[in-house]
N, C-alpha and C positions, 0 to 999 in steps of 0.2 A: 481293023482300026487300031488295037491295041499291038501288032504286026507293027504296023506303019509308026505310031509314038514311039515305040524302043526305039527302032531305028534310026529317030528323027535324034533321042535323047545320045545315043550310042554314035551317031555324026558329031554329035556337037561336045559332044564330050570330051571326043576322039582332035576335035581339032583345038579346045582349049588345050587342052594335055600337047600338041604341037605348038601352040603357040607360045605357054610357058616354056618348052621345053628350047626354041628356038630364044626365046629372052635369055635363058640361060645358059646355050653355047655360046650367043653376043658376050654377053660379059666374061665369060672364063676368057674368050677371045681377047679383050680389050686386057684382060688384068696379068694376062698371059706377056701379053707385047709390053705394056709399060713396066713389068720385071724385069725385062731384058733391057729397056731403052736406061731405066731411072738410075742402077749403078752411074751411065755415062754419063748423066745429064751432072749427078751430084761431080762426080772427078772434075767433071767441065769448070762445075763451081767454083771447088776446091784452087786449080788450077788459075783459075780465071784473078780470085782474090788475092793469092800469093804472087801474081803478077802484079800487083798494083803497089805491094807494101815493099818498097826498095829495102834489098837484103840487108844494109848498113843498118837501119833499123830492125830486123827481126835478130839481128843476131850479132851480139855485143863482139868488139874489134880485139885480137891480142894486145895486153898490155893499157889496155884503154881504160881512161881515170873513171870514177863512177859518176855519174851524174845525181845531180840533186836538185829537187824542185827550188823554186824562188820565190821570195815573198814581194810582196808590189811596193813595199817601203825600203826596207831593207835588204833584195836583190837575192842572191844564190846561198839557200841556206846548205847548211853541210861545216865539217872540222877543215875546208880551208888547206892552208900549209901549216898549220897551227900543231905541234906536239899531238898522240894520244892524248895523255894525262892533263892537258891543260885545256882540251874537247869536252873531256871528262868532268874535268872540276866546273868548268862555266857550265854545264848542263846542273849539277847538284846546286850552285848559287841562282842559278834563274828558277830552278823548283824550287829552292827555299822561299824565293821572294814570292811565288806562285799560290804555294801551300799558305804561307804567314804564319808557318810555325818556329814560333824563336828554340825551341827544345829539339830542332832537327838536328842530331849530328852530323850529316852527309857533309857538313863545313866547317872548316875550323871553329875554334872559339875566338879568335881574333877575329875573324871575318863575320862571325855572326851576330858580335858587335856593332860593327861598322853598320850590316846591313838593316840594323835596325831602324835606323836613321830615315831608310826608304821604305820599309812597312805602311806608314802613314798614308805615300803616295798609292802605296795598293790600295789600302785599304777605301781609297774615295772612286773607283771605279770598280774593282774586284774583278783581277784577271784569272780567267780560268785555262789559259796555257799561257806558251809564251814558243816564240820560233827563235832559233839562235843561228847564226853562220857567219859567213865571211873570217874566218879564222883567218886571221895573221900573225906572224911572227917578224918583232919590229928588229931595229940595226941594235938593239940594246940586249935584244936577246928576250924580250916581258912579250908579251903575246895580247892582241887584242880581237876580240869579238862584237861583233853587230848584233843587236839582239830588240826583239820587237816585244811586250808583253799586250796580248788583246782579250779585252772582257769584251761582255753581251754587247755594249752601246759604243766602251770608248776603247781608244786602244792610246801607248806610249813607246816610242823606241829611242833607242841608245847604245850605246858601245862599252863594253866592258874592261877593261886592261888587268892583267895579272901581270905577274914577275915569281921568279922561281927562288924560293931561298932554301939555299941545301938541296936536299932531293921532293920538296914540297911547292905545291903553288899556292900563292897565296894574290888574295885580291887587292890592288893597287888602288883603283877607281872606278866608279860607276858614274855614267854620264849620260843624261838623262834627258828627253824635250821634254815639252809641254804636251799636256796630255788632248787629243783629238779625237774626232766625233768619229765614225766607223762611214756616215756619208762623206764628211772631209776627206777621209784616205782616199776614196771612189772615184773622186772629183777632182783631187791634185795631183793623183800617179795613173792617169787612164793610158799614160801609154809607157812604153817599155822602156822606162828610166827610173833608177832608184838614186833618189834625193843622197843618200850615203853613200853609191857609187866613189868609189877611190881612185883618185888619179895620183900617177904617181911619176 
């Protein structure tokens, strides 16, 4: 009797130990073959998505201008055909008016007179950036910029003009709308036309 239970226990033992052991050739099997398959499957991927992205897009053209985002009122920001230095200066007069700091030297003192004048208008919305572009350069030779300032709720755009005296630029005008609601912008420019678009 005690014969007969080993035996019984020593079968059954015998054939769990095969039956794990057999679960575990399965899987090395399986993890074995998707080693070998998964490099091709990933290439395929690779392969597959780089087909779809037209190379003109992945990979910028010799001699080709740089591109710059657009704003939905004022159109393609960026310096334009506009000088360096006068890219330059309308970037330090849009952060002065930005900051509302009269004690900023980034701008002449001529000109940070002038801009005092438009503090005011900041100060009743409180813009916390501002986009600039469209640079151009007029027949007179003075340069002008497109330029948006936008706070939390409202925003205001306008166009800037400088003019060059000596080796300095200095600020000509600032020209300004009426100041609008951030739904207004949403609702008047929903499709791909900028109210300041220049014809010429």
């Amino acid at each position: 009797m005690i014969n007969f239970f080993y035996l019984v226990l020593f079968f059954s033992f015998n054939s769990y130990y095969y039956y794990i052991m057999r679960r575990l050739y399965f899987f090395s099997f399986v993890l074995l073959v998707s080693s070998l398959f998964w490099p091709a499957y990933l290439f395929s991927q690779e392969q597959g998505s780089s087909a779809t992205i037209p190379e003109l897009l992945r990979r910028p053209m010799r001699g080709e201008a740089p591109r710059y985002p657009r704003d939905m009122v004022i159109g393609e920001l960026g310096q334009g055909t506009a000088p360096d230095n006068a890219w330059q200066y309308a970037q330090r007069i849009a952060a002065f008016l930005v900051s509302q700091n009269q004690n900023n030297p980034a701008v002449s003192e001529a000109d940070s007179d002038t801009l005092v004048e438009y503090l005011s208008v900041m100060e009743s919305f409180e813009p916390r950036t501002y986009h600039l572009g469209g640079g151009r350069t007029e027949v007179d030779g003075s340069v002008s910029f497109l330029v948006r300032f936008i706070g939390r709720e409202q925003w205001i755009a306008g166009e800037l003009y400088l003019y060059l005296e000596g080796n300095t630029w200095q600020m000509d005008e600032l020209v300004l709308e009426e100041l609008r609601t951030m739904e207004e912008g949403r609702s008047s420019y929903s499709f791909n036309f900028s109210p300041y678009e220049r014809f010429y």
